[in-house]
Structure formats: C-alpha cells, structure tokens
N, C-alpha and C positions, 0 to 999 in steps of 0.2 A: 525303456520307459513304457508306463502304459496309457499314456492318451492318446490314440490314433489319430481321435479327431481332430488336437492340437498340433498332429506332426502332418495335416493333410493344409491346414490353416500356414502352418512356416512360409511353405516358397509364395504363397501368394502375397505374405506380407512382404518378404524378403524383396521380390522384384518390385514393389510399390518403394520400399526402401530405398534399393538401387535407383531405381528413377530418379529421387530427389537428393541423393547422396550426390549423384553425376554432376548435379550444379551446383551443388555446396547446401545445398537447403538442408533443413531436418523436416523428417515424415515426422507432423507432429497427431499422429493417428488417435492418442488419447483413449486408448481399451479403454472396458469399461473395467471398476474394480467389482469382485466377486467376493461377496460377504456368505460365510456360514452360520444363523440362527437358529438356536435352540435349546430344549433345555438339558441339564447334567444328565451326562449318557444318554443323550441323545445319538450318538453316533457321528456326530459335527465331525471331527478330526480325521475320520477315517474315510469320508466323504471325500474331505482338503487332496488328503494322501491320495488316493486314487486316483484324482482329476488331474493333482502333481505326475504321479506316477513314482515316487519315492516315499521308502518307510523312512520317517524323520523326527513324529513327531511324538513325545512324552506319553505313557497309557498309563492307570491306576493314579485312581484316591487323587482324583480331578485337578492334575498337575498344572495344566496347559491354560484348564478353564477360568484360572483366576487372572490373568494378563492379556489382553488382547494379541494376537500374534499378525502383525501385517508382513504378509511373505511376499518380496518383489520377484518375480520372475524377469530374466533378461536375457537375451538370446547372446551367447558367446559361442565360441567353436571348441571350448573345455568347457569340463563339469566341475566347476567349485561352489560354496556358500560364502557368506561373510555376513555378520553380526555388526549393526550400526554400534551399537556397544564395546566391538572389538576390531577396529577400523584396520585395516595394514594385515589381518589375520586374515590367511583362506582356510577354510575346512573342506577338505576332498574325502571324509568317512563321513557318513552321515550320523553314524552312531555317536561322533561327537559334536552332531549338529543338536543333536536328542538331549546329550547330556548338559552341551550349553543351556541350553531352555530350559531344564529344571532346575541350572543354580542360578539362571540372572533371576528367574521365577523367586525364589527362594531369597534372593540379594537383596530384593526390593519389599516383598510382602510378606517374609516369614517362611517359616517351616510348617504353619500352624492353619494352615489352609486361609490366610488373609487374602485380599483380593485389593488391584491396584489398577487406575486408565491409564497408567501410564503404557504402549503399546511397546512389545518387544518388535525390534527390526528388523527383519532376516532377507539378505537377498540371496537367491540361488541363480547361478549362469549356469546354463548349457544349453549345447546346439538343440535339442528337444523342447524347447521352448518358446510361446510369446514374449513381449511384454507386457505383463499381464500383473494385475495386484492380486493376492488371494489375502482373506482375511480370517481369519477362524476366531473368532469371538467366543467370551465365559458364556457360558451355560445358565438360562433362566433359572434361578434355584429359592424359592421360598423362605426358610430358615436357615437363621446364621448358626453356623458350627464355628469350633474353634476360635482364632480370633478375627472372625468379621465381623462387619458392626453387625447392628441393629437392624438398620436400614438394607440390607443387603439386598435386597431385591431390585429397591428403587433404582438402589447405586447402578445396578446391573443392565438396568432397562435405560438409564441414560444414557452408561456408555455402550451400549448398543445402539440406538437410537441417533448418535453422532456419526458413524460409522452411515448407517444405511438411509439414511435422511437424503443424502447426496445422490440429484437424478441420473448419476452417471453409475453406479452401482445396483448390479444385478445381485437380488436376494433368495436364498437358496432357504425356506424353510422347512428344515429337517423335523421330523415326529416321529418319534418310535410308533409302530405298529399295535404295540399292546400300551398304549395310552390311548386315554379318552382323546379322537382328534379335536371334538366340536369346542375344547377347552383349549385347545394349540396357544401356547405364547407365543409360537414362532409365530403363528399366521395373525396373528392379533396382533404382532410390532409389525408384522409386513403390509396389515392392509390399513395402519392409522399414515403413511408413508406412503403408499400405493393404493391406493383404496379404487382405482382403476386395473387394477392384477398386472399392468405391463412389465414389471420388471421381476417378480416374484414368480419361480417355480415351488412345488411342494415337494419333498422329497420325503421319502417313506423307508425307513430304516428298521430292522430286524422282524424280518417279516418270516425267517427262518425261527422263532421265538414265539411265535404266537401261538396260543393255546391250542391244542387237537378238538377239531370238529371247525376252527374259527379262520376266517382269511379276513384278510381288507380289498377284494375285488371289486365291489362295488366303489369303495375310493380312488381305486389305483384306474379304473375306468370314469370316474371324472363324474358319476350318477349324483351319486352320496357326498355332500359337502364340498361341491363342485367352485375350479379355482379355473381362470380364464387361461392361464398355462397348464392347466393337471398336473398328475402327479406323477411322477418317477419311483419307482420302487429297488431298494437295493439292499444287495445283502454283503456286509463288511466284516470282515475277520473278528475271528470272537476274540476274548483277551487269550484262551488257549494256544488261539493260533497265531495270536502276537507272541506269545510267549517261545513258542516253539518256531519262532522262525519263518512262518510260512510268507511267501514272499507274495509281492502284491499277483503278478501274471497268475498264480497256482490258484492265488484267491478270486481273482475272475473270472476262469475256469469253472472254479467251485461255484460262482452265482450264477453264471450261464446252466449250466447243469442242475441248478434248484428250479430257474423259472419253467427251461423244459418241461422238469420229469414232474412238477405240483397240477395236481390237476385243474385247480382256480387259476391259474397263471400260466400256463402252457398256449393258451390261443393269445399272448400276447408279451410273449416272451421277447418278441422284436422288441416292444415300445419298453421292455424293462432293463433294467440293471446298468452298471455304472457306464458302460459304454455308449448306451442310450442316454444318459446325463450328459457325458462329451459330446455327443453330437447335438443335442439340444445348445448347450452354452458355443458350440463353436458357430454354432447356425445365428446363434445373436451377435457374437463376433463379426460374421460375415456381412450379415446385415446393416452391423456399427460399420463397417469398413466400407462397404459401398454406398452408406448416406454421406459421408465424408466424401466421394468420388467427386462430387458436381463442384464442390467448392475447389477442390485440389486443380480440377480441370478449369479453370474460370481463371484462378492464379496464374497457370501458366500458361493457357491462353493469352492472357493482359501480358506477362513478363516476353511472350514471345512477340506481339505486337511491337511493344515497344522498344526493342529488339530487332525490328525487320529491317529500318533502314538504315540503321550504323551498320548492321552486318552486311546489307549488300554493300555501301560505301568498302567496307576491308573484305569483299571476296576477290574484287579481283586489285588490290593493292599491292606493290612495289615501290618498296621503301627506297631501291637505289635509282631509279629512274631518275634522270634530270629534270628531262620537261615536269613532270609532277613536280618537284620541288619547286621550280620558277612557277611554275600557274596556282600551286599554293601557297606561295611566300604574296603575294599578290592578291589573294583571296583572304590571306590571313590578314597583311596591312589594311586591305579596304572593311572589313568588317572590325576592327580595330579602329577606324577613324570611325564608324556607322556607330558605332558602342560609344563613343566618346560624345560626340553631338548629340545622340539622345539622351546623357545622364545628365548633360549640361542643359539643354533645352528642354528636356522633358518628352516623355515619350509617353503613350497608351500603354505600350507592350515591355516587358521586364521590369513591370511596376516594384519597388519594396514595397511591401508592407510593415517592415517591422521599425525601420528609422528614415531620418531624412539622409541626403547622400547629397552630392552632385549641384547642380542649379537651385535645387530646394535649398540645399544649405547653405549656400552663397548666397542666395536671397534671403535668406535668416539674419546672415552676416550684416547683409548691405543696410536692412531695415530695423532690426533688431538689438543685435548687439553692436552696431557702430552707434545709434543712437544713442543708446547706453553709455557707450566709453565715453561720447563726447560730453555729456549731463557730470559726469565722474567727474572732469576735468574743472568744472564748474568752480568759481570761489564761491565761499561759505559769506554769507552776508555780512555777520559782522568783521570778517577779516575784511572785506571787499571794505568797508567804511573804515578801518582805521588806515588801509592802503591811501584810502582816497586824502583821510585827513593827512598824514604823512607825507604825500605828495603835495597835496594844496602849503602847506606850512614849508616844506623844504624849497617849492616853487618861489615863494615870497620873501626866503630868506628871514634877514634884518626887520626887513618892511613888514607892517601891518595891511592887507591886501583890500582893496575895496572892492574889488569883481573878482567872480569865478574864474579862474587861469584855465584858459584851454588848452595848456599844454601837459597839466594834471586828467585830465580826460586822456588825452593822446596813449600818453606811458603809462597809463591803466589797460587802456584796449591791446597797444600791443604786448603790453606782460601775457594779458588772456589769451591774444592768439598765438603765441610762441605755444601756452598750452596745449592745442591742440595738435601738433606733431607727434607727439604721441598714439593717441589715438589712430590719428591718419596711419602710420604708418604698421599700428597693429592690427588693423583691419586688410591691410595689405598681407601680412601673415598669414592671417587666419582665411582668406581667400586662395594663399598660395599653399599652404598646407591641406585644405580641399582639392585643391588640383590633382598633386600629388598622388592624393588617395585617390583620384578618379582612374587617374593615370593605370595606377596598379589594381585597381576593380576592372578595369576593362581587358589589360592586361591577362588576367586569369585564364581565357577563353584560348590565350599562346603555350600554355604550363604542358604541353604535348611536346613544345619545341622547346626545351629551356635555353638553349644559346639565345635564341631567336626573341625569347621572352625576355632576356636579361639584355639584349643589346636594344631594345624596344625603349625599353624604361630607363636606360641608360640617357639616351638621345632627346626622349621627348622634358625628360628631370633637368637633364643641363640646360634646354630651351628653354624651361621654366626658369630658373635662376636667371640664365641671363636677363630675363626679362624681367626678374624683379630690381635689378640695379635698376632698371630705367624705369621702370614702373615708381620705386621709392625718390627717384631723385627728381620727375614730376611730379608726386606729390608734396615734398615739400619744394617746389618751386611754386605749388599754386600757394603755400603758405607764406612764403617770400613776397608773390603777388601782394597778398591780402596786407603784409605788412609795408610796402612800400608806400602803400598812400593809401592816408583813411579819408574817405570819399563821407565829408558830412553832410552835403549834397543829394544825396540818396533820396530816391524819393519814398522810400518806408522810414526815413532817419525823424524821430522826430524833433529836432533841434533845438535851440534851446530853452523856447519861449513855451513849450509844450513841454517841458522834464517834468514842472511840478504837476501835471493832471496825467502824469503816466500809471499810477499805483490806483488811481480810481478806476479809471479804463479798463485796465488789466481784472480786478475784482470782479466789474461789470459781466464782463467778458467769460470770466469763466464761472459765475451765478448764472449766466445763459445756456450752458451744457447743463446742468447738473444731472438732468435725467438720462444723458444719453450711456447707455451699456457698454464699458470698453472692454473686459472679458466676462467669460464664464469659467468654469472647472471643477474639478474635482481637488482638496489640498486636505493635509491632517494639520490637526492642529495637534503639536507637540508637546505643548508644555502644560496640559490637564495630571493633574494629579491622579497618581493610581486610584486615592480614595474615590474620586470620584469616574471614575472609569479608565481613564489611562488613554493616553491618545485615542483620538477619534478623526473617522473622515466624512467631510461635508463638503458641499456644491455652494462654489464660490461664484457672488455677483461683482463685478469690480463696477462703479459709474464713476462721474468725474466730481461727485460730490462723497460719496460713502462707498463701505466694503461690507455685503453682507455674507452672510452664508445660513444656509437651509439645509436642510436634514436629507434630503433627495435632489434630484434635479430635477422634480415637477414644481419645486420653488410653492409649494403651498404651507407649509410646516416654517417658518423662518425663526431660527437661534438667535442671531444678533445681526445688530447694525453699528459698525463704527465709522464715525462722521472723518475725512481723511485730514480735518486741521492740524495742523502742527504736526503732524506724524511723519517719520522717516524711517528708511529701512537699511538696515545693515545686516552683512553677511555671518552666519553662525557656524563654526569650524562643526568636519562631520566625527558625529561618535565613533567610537571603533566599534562599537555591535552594533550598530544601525547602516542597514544600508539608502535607508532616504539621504536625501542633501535638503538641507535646511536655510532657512533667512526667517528672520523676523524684522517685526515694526515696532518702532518705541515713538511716545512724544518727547518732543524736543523741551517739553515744560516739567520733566518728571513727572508725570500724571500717567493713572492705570490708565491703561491701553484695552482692556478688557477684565471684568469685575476684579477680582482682586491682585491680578497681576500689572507688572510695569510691561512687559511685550509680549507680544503675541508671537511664537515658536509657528512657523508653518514648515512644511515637510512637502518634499514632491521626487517622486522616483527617479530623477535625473537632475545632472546638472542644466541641461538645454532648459527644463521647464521654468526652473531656477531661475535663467535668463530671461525668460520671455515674462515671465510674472513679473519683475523687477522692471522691467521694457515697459508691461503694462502700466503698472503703478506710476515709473514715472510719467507718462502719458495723461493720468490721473494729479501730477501735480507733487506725489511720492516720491524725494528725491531721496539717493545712497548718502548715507552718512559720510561725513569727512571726517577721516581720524587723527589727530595732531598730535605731533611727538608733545613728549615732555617738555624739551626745550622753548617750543613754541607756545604751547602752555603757559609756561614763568614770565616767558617776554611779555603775555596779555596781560597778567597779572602785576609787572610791575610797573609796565607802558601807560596803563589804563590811568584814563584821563576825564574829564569832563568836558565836551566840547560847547563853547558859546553857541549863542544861539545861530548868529552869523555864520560860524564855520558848520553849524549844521543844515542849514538851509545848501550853503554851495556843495558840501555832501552829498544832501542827496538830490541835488540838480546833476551832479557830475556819477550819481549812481544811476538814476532815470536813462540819462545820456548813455552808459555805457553797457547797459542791459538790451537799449533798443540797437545801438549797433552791434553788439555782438548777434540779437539775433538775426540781424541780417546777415555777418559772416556765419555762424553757424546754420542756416537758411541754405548758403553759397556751398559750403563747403559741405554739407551731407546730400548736396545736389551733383557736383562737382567730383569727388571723391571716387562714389561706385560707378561715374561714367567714364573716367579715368581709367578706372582696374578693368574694368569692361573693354575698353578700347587697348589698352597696351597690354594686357595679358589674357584674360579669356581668349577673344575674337584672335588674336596673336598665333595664341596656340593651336589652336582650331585651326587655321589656316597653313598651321604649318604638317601639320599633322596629315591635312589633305594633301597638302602642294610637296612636302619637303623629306616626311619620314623615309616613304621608300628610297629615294637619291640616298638619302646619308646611310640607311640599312644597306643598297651597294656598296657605297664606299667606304664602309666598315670593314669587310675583308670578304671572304668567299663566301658565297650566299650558299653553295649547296652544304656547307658547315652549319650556318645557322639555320638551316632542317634539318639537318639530324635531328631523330627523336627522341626522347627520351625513353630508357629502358624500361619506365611504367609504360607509356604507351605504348609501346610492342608487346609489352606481355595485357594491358587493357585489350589490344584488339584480338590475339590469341586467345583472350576469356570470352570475348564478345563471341568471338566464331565460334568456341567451342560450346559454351553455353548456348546459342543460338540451336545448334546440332542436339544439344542436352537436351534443348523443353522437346524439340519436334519426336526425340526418341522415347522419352517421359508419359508426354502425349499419349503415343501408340500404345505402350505399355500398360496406361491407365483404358484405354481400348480395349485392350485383350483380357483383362481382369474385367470390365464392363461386360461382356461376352460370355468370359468361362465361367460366373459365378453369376447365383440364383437369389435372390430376396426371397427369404422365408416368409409368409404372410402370417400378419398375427392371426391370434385364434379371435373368435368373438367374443364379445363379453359374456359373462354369465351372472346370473345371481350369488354375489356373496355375502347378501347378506346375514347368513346365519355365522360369519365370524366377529367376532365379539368388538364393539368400536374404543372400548377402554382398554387402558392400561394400565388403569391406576393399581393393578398388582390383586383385583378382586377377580374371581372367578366368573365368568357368567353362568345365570341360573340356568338349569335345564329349562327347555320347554314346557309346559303343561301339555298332557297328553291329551288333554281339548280341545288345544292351539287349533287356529287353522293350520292346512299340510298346505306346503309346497309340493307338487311332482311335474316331473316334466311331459310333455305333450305324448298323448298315448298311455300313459301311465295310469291305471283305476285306484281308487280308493280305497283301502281298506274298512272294513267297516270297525265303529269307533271302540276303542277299547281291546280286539284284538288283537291273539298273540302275533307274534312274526311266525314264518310256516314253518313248518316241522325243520324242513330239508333247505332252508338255505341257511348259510353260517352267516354272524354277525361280521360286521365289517372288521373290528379291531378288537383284539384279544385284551385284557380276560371276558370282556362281553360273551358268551357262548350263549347262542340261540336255538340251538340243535338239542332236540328234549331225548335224543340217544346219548346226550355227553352225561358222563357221570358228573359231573361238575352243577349239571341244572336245576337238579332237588335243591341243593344245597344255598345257592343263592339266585331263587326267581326272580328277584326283582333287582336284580343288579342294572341291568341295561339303561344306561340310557334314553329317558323317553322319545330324546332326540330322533335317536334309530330307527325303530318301527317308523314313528311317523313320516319318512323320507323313503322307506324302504319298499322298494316296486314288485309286481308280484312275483309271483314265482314264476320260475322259464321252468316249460313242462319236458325241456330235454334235460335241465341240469341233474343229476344227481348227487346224493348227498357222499359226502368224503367219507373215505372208510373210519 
C-alpha cells in the first residue's frame, strides 16, 4: 500500500477501538469523508488512487467522471472489495474492481458518455486502512457531448455540491497546472461551502506538463492566489504509464525525483507530492480524533462513576456464604415492605411520572370511579314512575286508594338498594386487582433471586384473596344493614309533608353553583367532518351549568358553549384505527347537540381520562345513559297508560320520597365502602407484610434455596466487574493517545478573496489591469502597466512570462491580467530555468 501516513494513523485508531470494543460499546469516531473536485482531467482519480494506495480505478474518455464514486474503506485483516450493487460478491483482483465500474457506469448512463447522481458503492477492506469515505466525483465540464443534456454543467455542480456541503467533509480541490487557476471551479464550489478555507486543500496536478520556461511556485508557495490550507503539488502517472503498468510505489518514486531534481521545486520538495497530501489529511484525522477525546472521556468517566458502587458491592462477594444469604434475605423482605407502604402512601422518591399506580390509583377508584358505578346503577326516571305507579295500584289491590301507601315507598328503595351490590362489590376488585399490581411492582427489585421472588408473591397474593372473601362479604353485609330497616326518621329524610317542594329546592340548589368550574382539559372532538377539517383538539371548561371549549388554554378565543339541560352521555365502541377512546353527549329530546349534529364525539388518549371526564360530567348533573333491552321497550309501549291526576300526585310524592332517601343511603354507602376496603384489606396487608411475610418465607422451605441467584445475575455481576475494569483500562488508554499524538494548529486565515463567489456556471472576468493590487506585507509595487521581469516564470502554463521562451512573440498578451498584478518582485538570487 502506499499511504504511510494512513498506516501510521491504524494502531492509534485501533487501540481507541479496543478500548470501547472491551465494554461492548462502538468507537463511533465519525472520519471525516474526503471529497475529490474538479474539472475533466483534472487528475481527480489518480489523486483517490494514491491516497488509496491501489490501482482500481477506470482511465480514458472520462469513464469514471459521469457517476459519482463513494469508496468506503474498512479496516479488515484480508484484502477484498464488494460493490453495493453486487451484495454477497467479493473481488480480490482489482482489475475486476475496474471493470465492474465501467459496466455499472455504462448499465445506468449509457455508452454514450451520459452522466447520472446516482453514486456507485464500492467498499474496499483491508488491514491497510481507516474507516474512511473517499469520494471522487464527475468532473466540472462545460459542454454537453454525446448524450448529456443540455444543462450538464448545472447538473454537475449540484451533484457536487450535495456531496461537499456536509461540514464533516474534507474538500481536496484539484487544478491542473496549466490552467488558468484564478478561474478554478474546483476552488469556487469549495469556497461558496467553505468560504472560511477550513476544510478545503488545493491540490496542483501535472506540474510535470507545463510549458518550458513556466512553473506554478509562486502558487504551490501560497504568495499568488493564496488558500488558508495552500497548496499541494503532485505528479500522477501519465495515461502511458497507466497503460504500461507502472505501479503506484515506482510512481512515487517517479514524483519524489521530479520535485528534487526541478529547480522551482527542489527548496520545497519536503512540502510537495503525494506523500505530503497523506500526511496533511492524516494530520486532520488526528486532530478529528482528539476533538472527540474529551467527550469519549466524559462518557466513561459518568458510565464509570455509576459503576463504582455496585462493583465495590460484588468485589468482595460470595454467593455460597450462609450468613450473606440470611442478612440479605432480610434486607430484601424489609425493603420490600419500605417499596410497598410508599406506593400505597405515597412517597417523594421513586415518583412515576408517566401513570398513576398504587394509592394514587385506589384513590381514583374510591372517588371516581366508585361514584360513577354507583350513578349507573341509578333508575331512569320514567321507569322509576311507572315502578312506583305499579306498586301503588298492586298495593291497593281491588280497592280504590285514598292515601299514598308507604309500603309502595318501602319496595321501591329496597329494589334501589339491592342495586347497589354490584357496584360495592366491583369497586372491591378493582382495589384488589391494584394490590396485586403493587405487589408485583415492588416485587421487581427480588427478580436477582427468582425462588425468592416467586415465593414473595406467592404468599403476600393468597393474603390478598383471603382477604377479599371477608372484605366482600362485609360489604354486602353493610348492604343487608341498609336493607333491614329504612330509618324515615333520618334527619336529612325529608318526609312526607316536604315530597312535594323537593323539585323546587333541588333547581334552587343547583342555579346556585352555576359558575362554579368543575374541570378543565384538553379533549378532540370527533365527529367534525373532514370537509371542514377533521378532528380537532380544544381546552375543555366543564361548570355546573355549561360545557365550553376554546381554541387554547389561555380560554380567550372560545368555540362554543353548551348549556348541560337535558344532555346525557353514553359510551362510544373504539375504532380499530383510532387509538383514542371515545364517549359522547346526546340530548335526551333529540335536539342538535352542537350546530348540525345530534352528539358530540369527544376523544381522550386513555380510558382512565374516559372515567374521570364521565366522573366529571356527572358531577355537573350529566348522567350515563340507560340502555334497555328490546323487551323492556315493548312492555313500555304496550303497558303505557295514562295516569289520573290522583295517582300522579302520590307518584310523585312517593318519587320526592325515595330520591331523598336514597341519597342518604348513597351518602352512607360511598362513605362507608372505601373505609371498609381500607380497613380489611389495604391496612391488612400492610401489616402483614411487615409483621408476617418473613415467618411464612421461613416456613416455606429452605431459605438458603430461596437465594439462590439467578443466572442473569451472576453473569450481571461478572459484567459489572468486568466492565468496571473496562472503563478504568479505556480510560488510560484514551491517556496515552492524549499524550503520544499532537494537534495540528490551523493555518491563519488569508485573503481569498480573488476566488470567484458564483457558481452559476459563468466565468469570472479578469481583473482590469488598473485594479487596485493586493500584495503581501514587504511586497513593492510594480509600476503600472509593466511587464512581469524578464527571469521569473509565470505561475501556470501555457501563461509563459519568460521573453527567452519562443512561445512569447507569438502570443504577448495571453496572461492573465490577474498575474502580473499579484506578482512580487524579482528575488535577485533566483535564476531563470534553462
């Protein structure tokens, strides 16, 4: 291979590698990628090759320069290629890495010299390498031949411009030597990109080609047309010597022995030729590599910290020890009982943030949705009066009734409260199935010990159950209470000289809230039509009079208000492509609900919110629909009667009557209830938990059984230790790379402004030779209009300055005005080339 300076760059990567390979990491180092720009025979490709150190790539009638070519280099311990295009295939000849690229060239764009962005793939392994991207990009070219477009220029400069645009790409702008440089494409895409010079070198190609009498030392010295990197000067096998074989090392040789023995180029023949471009790119390497240091080091600094004290915990660990396993079987129950009083009580420290869990959600249960179930249970008003009438009429028999029968009251309230066992007792579920999950969230912290985990939850599960027979069978004993004797005595009862001024009271009552705010939120509304935008979300006001909603939650924009009469809410089945859960509102009168719909669709990212909105509403006086079979349906319809006025008045005295005592059972019982579950199961468990787990975890069976660990965690504490050992060796290693390698210091800025800021594919004009001159400090003036001196050569061929060239009769005014006016005077030792 011939990049020395890439094969001096290997172990430094490699040990940075190793360091983070040791702990499973990836070195994600990120080279930069290395773009080649410039125009058609330019010398681009032979640049690639060198830096590569492999002949590989296509020569003649601009094969290569129609496709972009991104070459990944990757360090492997063999030499092979493979073609993204040719997946599962390795090429170990290179010659048929060559001839792949002239027919996928050809596959895609013709024979006909077309050009394509589509970029060829090519990666190359072997141990001689970075990882590293090289790119070698078409060639700047003016007019379209063959079948390119029109446009071929433009084409050319964008997809160039995608490529080197990216600040992680280093741009190598190649120029032949006998071209005008001050018109460079290459340095005119590199500085509209860079117009700071940091990532662009200039490279100076066929300098073995320039006219007799003419050199580019003034350029390749950084004087004339000065770039904040300079310039590189190299000389790359002709197509002869492609043709003939000459292999890259003979051809290095060959530039080393030009810069020597030329006499413009011999005092700086160190700073020139291809191996001075490797060590230039590898010096930015080096310096890519040690800006990444600090962060590398910071990571595993932090991953070693956190790390310090599990690994001293397992350095000096003994997993068959007795005493260890009894003083952590003990250590393990008591922070096990600590985990479980704070998710039930609540704690500051191992907050969730993301749901409710634990006490939070048993107190959702107790307030929320048990009030809820119990409102469900509720009769529908008008079944509640034809009950009542049914009762009153079957109470009287034969007889025509002259007084309201209180025994029609009676067997109406206990029908309601038999109701409520339901409820009571699913609120008891939905508390014990919280447990549960506590149980096994707390649990989590034993999953080192799984016997030990699994006999945990074993014991503390069955305590729960038992405790729920007793816990369900006082709660419907308090419902048994309720029904044993209806207490009209009650001093909230209001008996029965007060039934008929109940319904005014009650209105009174709640015209007195109307302002008060019972939620806020965030909800969508579902059921907008696409035409008119399609679901939307808005900030919901709930009061105990209306529902509004506003376009923000600064509530100054407001949408609508609907007043909450007559309206109920029933539940809406979820879509199968929607993940919201849904409910809507409807009036109970058939009336829009909102402008031209009968319900309003709301949406809310969970079912919990689902509840709690529905919680709210009824709150608000918004009760859940009652759905009634079929059956019961027909019976209204064929039952349905006309009631006297008589039987309407005892109606609704015996309705007044049995809505105020139920709310006193309902009062009792949602008071009653969660102090209940609270007492015979939460506080239950808890106490058993302290007082009882570890007894029954002895008398389970052999405790040093239930620590045994589990085979993750012996191979956990093996990682810990060894990774622990990883960062601290990592560490050092990123030390001694900190130490043995040097930051290159960028150069200073220079003047570049003489490279041209467009691109748009025009030329920039010469200077007028009246211009003012730029020259650098020390530098005198030529006086205006003068030739350039006899004896120095122009900078870049065919320009010939030298009035000895036979060449200068013929075309005086060829130069460049640029030249002269930049050009310093003559050095009184130089002389003129033979």
């Amino acid at each position: 291979m011939g990049n020395r300076g890439m094969e001096d760059l290997i172990p430094l990567v490699n040990r940075l590698q190793d360091a983070f390979s040791s702990i499973g990491q990836a070195c994600n180092l990120d080279l930069p990628q290395i773009a080649v720009v410039g125009g058609q025979s330019a010398g681009k490709s032979s640049v690639l090759e060198n830096f590569v150190g492999r002949d590989f790539l296509p020569r003649g009638s601009g094969i290569v320069t129609r496709r972009p070519l991104v070459l990944q280099l990757i360090s492997a311990n063999a030499e092979w290629a493979e073609f993204l295009h040719c997946k599962g295939k390795k090429f170990t000849d290179f010659d048929e890495v060559r001839q792949e690229i002239e027919g996928e060239t050809d596959r895609v764009t013709g024979a006909n010299k077309g050009i394509s962005p589509v970029p060829i793939n090519l990666r190359v392994y072997s141990p001689h390498v970075l990882n590293l991207t090289l790119i070698d990009l078409p060639g700047i070219t003016k007019v379209p031949v063959g079948d390119q477009p029109v446009d071929i220029e433009q084409q050319i400069r964008d997809m160039i411009m995608q490529f080197i645009s990216r600040e992680s790409c280093l741009i190598l702008a190649v120029t032949p030597a006998n071209t005008d440089l001050a018109n460079s494409d290459a340095l005119k895409l590199a500085k509209d990109v860079d117009p700071q010079g940091l990532r662009t070198i200039g490279v100076i190609t066929k300098l073995d080609l320039m006219d007799e009498g003419t050199d580019a030392r003034d350029v390749l010295e950084n004087k004339l047309l000065p770039l904040r990197r300079g310039y590189i000067g190299v000389v790359n096998r002709s197509q002869k010597d492609i043709d003939g074989k000459k292999d890259i090392k003979a051809a290095l040789e060959a530039e080393r022995k030009f810069f020597l023995s030329h006499p413009s180029y011999r005092h700086m023949a160190e700073k020139m030729g291809t191996p001075r471009l490797q060590q230039v790119l590898n010096q930015q390497l080096t310096n890519h590599i040690r800006d990444t240091l600090p962060a590398f080091r910071s990571k595993l600094q932090a991953q070693l910290l956190a790390l310090d004290k599990e690994a001293e915990e397992y350095r000096g660990y003994r997993p068959d020890d007795p005493s260890r396993k009894t003083k952590q079987l003990l250590q393990m129950v008591q922070q096990f009982s600590v985990d479980f009083e704070k998710r039930i009580e609540g704690s500051g420290d191992q907050v969730d943030t993301v749901e409710l869990s634990g006490g939070a959600k048993i107190n959702r249960v107790f307030h929320e949705r048990f009030p809820f179930e119990l409102v469900k249970m509720e009769c529908d008003d008008k079944e509640m009066r034809r009950e009542i009438s049914y009762a009153i009429k079957n109470i009287h028999g034969i007889r025509t009734g002259l007084f309201t029968p209180d025994m029609a009251f009676e067997a109406i309230v206990k029908k309601q409260i038999v109701k409520l066992k339901e409820p009571c007792i699913k609120c008891v579920d939905m508390v014990i199935q919280e447990l549960i999950n506590t149980v096994r969230q707390c649990s989590n912290k034993l999953e080192c010990f799984p016997r030990l985990r699994e006999e945990t939850e074993r014991i503390v599960t069955s305590h729960i159950r038992d405790r729920e027979s007793r816990a369900k069978d006082q709660v419907l004993l308090l419902i048994d209470l309720q029904l044993s004797y209806i207490n009209t005595n009650h001093e909230d009862f209001i008996g029965f000289a007060s039934a008929q001024q109940r319904s005014s009271q009650t209105n009174k009552s709640q015209s007195s809230a109307g302002n008060q705010v019972i939620r806020k939120g965030w909800l969508t509304i579902n059921n907008i039509s696409i035409i008119k935008g399609g679901a939307k979300e808005y900030w919901f006001v709930l009061t105990a009079e209306s529902l509004s909603w506003f376009k923000d939650d600064e509530e100054k924009e407001k949408k609508y208000m609907l007043p909450l009469d007559n309206l109920k809410v029933r539940d809406v089945e979820k879509s199968f492509m929607s993940s919201k859960h849904i409910f809507s509102i409807f009036n109970t009168e058939s009336r829009n609900v909102y402008k031209d719909n009968r319900t309003l669709e709301l949406a809310c990212d969970s079912q919990d919110d689902v509840d709690s909105w529905k919680s709210s509403l009824l709150r608000a006086g918004v009760y859940p629909d009652k759905t009634t079979t079929v059956e019961s349906e027909t019976t209204t319809t064929t039952d349905n009667f006309s009631m006297d006025p008589q039987l309407e008045r005892k109606v609704e005295t015996i309705r007044n009557l049995v809505d105020s005592y139920m709310a006193i059972v309902n009062k009792c019982i949602r008071d009653l209830i969660p102090k209940t579950i609270m007492h015979l199961m939460i506080n239950n468990v808890k106490d058993f938990i302290n007082a009882e787990l570890l007894a029954c975890l002895y008398s389970a069976g052999d405790q040093n059984a239930l620590m045994d660990e589990s085979q993750e965690q012996a191979q956990r504490r093996d990682e810990v230790l060894r990774t622990h050992q990883a960062l601290k060796e990592a560490l050092a290693i990123i030390g001694d790379i900190s130490t043995s390698t040097i930051t290159t210091p960028m150069p200073p800025p220079v003047d570049n402004s003489w490279v041209g800021g467009s691109t748009g594919g025009r030329r920039s004009p010469p200077p007028s030779p009246t211009a003012p001159r730029r020259m650098s400090s020390g530098q005198r003036p030529a006086p205006r209009g003068a030739p350039p001196p006899p004896n120095r050569p122009g900078p870049l061929g065919p320009f010939n300055n030298s009035a000895d060239s036979p060449q200068a009769p013929s075309r005086p005014n060829r130069a460049p005005p640029s030249i002269p006016s930049r050009r310093p005077p003559p050095s009184p030792t130089r002389q003129a080339p033979p």
